[in-house]
VOGU-3710 file (C-alpha; in Angstrom, 3 decimals, decimal comma):
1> xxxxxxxxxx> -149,959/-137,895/-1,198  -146,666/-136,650/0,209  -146,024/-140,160/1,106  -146,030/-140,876/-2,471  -143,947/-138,308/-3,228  -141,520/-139,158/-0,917  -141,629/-142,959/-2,471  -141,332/-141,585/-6,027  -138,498/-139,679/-5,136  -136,683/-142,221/-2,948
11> xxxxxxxxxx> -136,797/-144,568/-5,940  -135,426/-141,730/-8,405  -132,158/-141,483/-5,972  -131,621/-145,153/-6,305  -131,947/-145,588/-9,809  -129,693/-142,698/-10,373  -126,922/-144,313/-8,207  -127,775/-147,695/-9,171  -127,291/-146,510/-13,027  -124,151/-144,571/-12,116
21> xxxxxxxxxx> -122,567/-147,108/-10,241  -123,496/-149,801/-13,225  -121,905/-147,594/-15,704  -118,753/-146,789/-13,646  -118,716/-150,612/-13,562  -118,927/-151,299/-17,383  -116,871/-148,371/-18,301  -113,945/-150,042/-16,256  -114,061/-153,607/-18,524  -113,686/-151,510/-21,807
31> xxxxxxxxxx> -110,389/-149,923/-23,182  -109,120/-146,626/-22,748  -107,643/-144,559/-24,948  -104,597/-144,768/-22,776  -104,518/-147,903/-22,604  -105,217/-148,808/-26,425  -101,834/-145,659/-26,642  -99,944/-147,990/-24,500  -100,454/-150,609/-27,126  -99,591/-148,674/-29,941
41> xxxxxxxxxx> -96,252/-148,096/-28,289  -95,232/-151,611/-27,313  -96,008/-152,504/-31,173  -93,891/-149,329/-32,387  -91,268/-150,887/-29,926  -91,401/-154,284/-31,045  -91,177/-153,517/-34,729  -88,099/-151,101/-33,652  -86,941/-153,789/-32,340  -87,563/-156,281/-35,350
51> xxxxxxxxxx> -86,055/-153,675/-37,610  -82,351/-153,588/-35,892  -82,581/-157,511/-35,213  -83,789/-158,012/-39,321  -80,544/-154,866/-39,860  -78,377/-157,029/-37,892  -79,003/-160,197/-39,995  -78,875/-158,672/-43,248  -75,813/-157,143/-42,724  -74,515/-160,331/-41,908
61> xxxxxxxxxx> -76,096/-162,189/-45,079  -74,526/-159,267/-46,840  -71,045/-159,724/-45,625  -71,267/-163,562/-46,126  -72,287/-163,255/-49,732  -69,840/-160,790/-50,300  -67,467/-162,908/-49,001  -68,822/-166,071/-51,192  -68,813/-163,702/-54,142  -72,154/-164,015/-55,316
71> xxxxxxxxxx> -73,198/-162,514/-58,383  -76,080/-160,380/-56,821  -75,493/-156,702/-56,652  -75,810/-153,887/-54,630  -79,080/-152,661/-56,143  -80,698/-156,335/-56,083  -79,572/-156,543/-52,411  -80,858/-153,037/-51,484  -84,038/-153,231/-52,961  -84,552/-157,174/-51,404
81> xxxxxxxxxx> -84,529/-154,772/-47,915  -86,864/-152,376/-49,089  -89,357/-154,743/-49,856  -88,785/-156,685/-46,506  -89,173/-153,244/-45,062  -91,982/-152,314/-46,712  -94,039/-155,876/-46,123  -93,191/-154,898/-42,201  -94,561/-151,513/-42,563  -97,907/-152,864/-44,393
91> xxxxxxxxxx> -98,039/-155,702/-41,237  -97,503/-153,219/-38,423  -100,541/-150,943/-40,163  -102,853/-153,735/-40,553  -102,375/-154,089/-36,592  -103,161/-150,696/-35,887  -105,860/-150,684/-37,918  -107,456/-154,271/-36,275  -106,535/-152,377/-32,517  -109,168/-149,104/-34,114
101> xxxxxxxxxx> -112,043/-151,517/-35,201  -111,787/-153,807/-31,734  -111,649/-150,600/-29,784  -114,657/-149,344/-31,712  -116,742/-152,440/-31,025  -115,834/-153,208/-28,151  -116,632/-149,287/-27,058  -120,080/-149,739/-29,026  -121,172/-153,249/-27,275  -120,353/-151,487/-23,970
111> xxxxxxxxxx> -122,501/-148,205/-24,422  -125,600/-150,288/-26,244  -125,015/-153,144/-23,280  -125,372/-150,377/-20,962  -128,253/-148,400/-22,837  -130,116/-152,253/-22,433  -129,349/-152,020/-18,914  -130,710/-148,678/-18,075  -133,710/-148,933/-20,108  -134,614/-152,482/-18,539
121> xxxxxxxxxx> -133,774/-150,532/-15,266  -136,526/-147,394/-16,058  -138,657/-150,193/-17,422  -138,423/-151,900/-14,140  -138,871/-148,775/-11,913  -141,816/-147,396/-14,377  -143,946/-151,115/-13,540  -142,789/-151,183/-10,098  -144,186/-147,661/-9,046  -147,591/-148,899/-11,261
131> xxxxxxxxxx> -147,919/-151,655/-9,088  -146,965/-150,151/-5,796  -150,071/-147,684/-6,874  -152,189/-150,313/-7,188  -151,284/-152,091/-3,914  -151,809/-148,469/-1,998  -155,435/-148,196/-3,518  -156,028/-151,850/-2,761  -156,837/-153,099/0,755  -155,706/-157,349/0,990
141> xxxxxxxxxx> -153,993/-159,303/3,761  -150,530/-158,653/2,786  -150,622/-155,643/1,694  -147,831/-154,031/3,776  -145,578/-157,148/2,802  -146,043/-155,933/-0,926  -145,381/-152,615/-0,018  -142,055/-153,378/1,050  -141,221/-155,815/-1,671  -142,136/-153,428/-4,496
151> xxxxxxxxxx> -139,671/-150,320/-2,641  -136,619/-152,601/-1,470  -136,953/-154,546/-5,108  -136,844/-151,278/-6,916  -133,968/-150,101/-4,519  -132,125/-152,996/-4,869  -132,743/-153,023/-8,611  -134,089/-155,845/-9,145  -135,916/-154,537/-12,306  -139,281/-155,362/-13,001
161> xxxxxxxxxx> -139,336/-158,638/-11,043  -141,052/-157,276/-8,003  -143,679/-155,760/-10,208  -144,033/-158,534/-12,343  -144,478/-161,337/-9,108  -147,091/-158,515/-7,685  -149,157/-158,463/-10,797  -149,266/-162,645/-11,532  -149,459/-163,037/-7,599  -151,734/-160,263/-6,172
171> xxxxxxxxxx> -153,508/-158,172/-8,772  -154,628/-160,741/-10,772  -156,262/-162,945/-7,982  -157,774/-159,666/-6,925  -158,907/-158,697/-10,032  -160,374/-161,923/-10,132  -162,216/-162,188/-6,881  -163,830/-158,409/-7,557  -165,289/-159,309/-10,429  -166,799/-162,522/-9,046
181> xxxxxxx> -168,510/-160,435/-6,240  -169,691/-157,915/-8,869  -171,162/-160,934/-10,888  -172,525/-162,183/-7,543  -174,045/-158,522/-6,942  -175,916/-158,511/-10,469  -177,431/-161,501/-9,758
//
């Protein structure tokens, strides 16, 4: 029984690294908040930026109509920039708010992609340590070769695959062959 034990617990350290390693691995391919900062700054640069270079070239579209003479005035003229002004303010907040929902779904598709993951990992380790159970009770030819596939698969986290191959492979032939000899026995 302690040898059990000691196989239960063996595969309870792996999974927990296994799991913590995975989602060390997935947390890396999201954003960060830093990084998604970082962003916000560049675009607060870049429409800086846009605003002195837009300054620059209305004040030279003023000068030249003042110099043609135009019949605009100074109100028409000031409240052309404030609507060119405002339009850039309403663009640069529509791209702060499209960064805040692709963070947020790209954050959510991580954590449920790695909820999937760990619950197809306990999923794996729960049938794995069924059918290493049933391969300890059981006495077959290959039984020690089983053994070790079920504990390195489970290690290695290969999911339920080991478990699965064990079952179609092994148990069922078994299974199979016991009852014929019980049918044999009744007869």
């Amino acid at each position: 029984m302690s040898g059990m034990s000691a196989v239960v617990i063996l595969l309870l350290l792996s999974f927990n690294t296994y799991s913590q390693a995975r989602e060390r691995s997935m947390l890396a391919q999201t954003f960060t908040e830093e990084e998604v900062n970082q962003q916000m700054e560049e675009t607060t640069i870049l429409f800086e930026e846009a605003q002195e270079e837009i300054q620059e070239n209305l004040d030279t579209i003023i000068e030249e109509q003042q110099q043609e003479e135009t019949s605009d005035t100074f109100e028409e003229q000031e409240e052309i920039v404030r609507d060119f002004f405002e339009e850039t303010e309403e663009e640069i907040d529509e791209q702060r708010n499209l960064i805040e929902r692709m963070s947020a779904g790209i954050f959510l598709g991580a954590t449920s992609i790695i909820v999937l993951i760990g619950l197809y990992l306990l999923a794996g380790i729960i049938v794995n340590v069924v059918m290493l159970m049933d391969c300890l009770k059981r006495d077959f030819k290959d039984r020690t070769m089983w053994i070790i596939i079920l504990v390195v698969g489970t290690l290695l986290g290969f999911g339920a695959i080991p478990g699965i191959l064990y079952y179609f492979l092994v148990k069922k032939k078994l299974e199979t062959e016991e009852k014929e000899v019980k049918e044999e026995k009744k007869e």
